[in-house]
N, C-alpha and C positions, 0 to 999 in steps of 0.2 A: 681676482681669479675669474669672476662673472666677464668680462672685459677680455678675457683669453678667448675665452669660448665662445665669445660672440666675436670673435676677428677682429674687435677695436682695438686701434693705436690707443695708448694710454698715453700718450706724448700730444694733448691739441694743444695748439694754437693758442695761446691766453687771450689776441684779439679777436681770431677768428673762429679759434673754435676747430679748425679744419683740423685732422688728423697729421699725426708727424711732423709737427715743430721740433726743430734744435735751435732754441734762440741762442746756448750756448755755442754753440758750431760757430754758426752763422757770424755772431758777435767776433767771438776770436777771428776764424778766416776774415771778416769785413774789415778788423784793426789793422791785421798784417797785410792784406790787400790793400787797403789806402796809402799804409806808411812805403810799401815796394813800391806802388803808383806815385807818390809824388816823388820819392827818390827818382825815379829814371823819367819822369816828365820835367822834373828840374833838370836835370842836366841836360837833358835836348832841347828844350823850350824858354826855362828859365820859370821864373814865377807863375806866368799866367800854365805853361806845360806842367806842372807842380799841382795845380788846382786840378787840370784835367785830370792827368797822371791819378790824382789820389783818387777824385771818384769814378774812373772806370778799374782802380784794383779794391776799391770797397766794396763795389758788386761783384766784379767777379771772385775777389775772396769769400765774401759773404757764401758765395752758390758754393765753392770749394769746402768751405767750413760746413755746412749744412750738408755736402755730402759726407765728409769723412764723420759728420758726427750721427750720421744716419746708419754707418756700421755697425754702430751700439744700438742697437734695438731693446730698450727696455722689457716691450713688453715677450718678445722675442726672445730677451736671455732668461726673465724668470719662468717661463714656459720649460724651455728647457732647463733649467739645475729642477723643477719642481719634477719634473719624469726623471731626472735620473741622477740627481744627489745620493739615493743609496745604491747606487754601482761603487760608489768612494768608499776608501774603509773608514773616514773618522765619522763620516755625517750618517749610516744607514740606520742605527739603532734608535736614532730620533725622529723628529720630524720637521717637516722645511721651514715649518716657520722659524726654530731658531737657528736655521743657516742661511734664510732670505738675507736676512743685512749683511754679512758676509759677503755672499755671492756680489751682492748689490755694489757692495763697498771696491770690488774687485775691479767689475765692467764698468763702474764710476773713476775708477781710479786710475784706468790705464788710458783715457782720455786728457785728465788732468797732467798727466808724465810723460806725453807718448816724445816717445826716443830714449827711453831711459827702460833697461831692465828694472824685472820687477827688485830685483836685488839692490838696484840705487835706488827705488822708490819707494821700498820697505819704510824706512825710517820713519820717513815722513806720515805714511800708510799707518803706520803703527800708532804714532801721536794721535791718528785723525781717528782712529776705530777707538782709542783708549778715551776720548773725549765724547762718544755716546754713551747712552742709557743702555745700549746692547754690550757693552763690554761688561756690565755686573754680571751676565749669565753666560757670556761667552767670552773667555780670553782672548788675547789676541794670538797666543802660542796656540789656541786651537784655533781662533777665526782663521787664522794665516794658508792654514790649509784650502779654505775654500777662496777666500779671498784673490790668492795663485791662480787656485785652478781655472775661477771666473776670469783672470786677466789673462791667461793664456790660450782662452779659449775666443776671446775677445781677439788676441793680438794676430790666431791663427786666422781670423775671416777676413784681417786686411790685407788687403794685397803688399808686398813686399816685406821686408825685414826690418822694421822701424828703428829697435835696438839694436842692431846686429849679432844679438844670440842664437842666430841660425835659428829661429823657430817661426 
């Protein structure tokens, strides 16, 4: 919470330390960037175009990764569910800490699924909540509720319609 209030990303850097690292972004977009880059540098070059191909879509995937993973703003979303978790009617009568991992679990989760409603990605969401130490005080038939609310609130800041649930 200290870290809200003083403006700092809570996302640095692990070698540098700099604010707003998404080594996950990055990583993913750099995979899929290298393997599109050497697919169509192979075909137009052949082997030595393959080698190019892959690492000019590693970097530019990387940067593409590191933006869309930059959408999820950690310290960003706990900022907000923390002012306004009891606007909700299941979470008001508590207090945020035991709907942080929830929330958390949500705007984590809809990066890990993105193109999938939250309704195909339940399942799996469910397995992964029921396998912490937060599921002894929060079920997942209540975490589910916030857990939603975070992903849809996640899925409303990206530009376009990833799952095509109109939302």
């Amino acid at each position: 919470m200290a870290d809200v209030k003083k403006g700092k990303d809570a996302n640095p850097d692990p070698i540098t330390k700099k604010p707003g690292a998404h080594p996950v972004g990055v990583g993913v977009g750099g995979a899929g960037g290298a393997a599109a880059g050497a697919a169509i540098g192979g075909a137009v070059g052949g082997p030595p175009g393959a080698l190019v191909g892959g690492a000019v879509g590693a970097v530019a995937g990387g940067l593409a990764g590191k933006g869309a993973a930059e959408a999820v703003n950690p310290t960003v979303e706990d900022a907000y569910w923390r002012d306004n978790y009891k606007t909700t009617t299941y979470a008001k009568a508590d207090s945020y800490d035991r709907w942080k991992p929830a929330y958390e679990h949500g705007w984590a989760s809809y990066e890990r699924n993105r193109g999938k409603t939250f309704g195909q990605a339940e399942p799996d969401m469910r397995r992964d909540w029921e396998e912490t130490p937060h599921a002894k005080n929060l079920t997942w038939d209540k975490a589910k509720n916030a857990t939603r609310d975070a992903w849809h609130r996640v899925e409303r800041a990206i530009p376009g319609d990833a799952d095509n649930d109109g939302r």
